[in-house]
N, C-alpha and C positions, 0 to 999 in steps of 0.2 A: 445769105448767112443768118438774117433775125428768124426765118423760119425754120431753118435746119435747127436753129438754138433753138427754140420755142418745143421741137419734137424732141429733139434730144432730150430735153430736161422733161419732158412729160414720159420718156422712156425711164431714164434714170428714179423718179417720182413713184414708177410702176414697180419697178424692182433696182434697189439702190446698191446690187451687187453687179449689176451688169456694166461690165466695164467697158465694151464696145460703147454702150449709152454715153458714160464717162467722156471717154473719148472723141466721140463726134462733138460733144456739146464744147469740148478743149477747142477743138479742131476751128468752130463757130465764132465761138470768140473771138480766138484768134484772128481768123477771118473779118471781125466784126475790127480790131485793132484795141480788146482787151486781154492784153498778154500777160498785166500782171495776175485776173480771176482765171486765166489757160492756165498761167502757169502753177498757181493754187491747185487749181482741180487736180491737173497734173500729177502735182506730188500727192496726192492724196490718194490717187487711182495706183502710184507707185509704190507706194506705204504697203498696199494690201497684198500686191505683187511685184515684188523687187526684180525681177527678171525679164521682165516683159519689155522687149527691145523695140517696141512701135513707138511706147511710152518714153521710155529713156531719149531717141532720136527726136523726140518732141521737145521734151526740156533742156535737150545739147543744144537746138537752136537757140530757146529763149534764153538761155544762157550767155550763149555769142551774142544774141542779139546787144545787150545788156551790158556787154564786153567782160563778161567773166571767163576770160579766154580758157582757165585754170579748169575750173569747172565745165563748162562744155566738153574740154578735151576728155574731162576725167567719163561724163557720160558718154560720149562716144569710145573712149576704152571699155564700157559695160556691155555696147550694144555688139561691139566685139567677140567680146567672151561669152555673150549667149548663144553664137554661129546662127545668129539669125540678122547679116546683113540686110535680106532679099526685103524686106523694111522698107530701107532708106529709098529704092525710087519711087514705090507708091507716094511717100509722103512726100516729096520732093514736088509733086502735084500739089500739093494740097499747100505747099509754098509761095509767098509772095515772090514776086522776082527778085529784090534786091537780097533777101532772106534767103532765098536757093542760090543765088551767086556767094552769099556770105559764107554759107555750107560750103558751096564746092570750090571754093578758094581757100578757104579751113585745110577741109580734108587734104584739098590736092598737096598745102604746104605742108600738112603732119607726115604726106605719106614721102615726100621727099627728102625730111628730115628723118625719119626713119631709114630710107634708102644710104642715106649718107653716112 
């Protein structure tokens, strides 16, 4: 992870509109177990594009993570309404284990409440 950060940020550096850049360097962090600078970059890379539902499914986690149940739910309503679920398994990878159980114990309980 310290070297994927290290490339990322020298992409981001290169051109500071590329948001994949952004992204991986989130992703690294993360990885690295700095979730509150993930989640900074994060919003920051969402600022510029409000839609982008790889980004949203990132900060729905650090959200739960953090137990802002409120709020994660609310960014997982976004990643919804942009019909770009097909997202959420890639990153599901890129997830800690107990982080990806958090997720999918979430989701499974929203989607049951919904059913109900």
């Amino acid at each position: 992870a310290p070297g994927v950060f290290q490339l990322a940020c020298l992409l981001v550096e290169l051109d500071t509109a590329d948001e994949v850049s952004r992204v991986l360097c989130a992703d690294a962090l993360y990885q690295m177990g700095r979730a509150e600078e993930a989640h900074r970059l994060l919003s920051l890379t969402l600022s510029r594009n409000p839609h982008r539902a790889p980004v949203l499914a990132r900060l729905a986690l650090l959200q739960l993570k953090k137990g802002f149940v409120h709020d994660g739910n609310q960014l997982l309503q976004r990643v919804i309404r942009t019909g770009d679920t097909s997202c959420l398994l890639p990153i599901m990878d890129i997830f800690k284990d107990e982080d990806r159980k958090l997720m999918q114990t979430h989701c499974h309980f929203q989607a049951l409440a919904i059913l109900k």
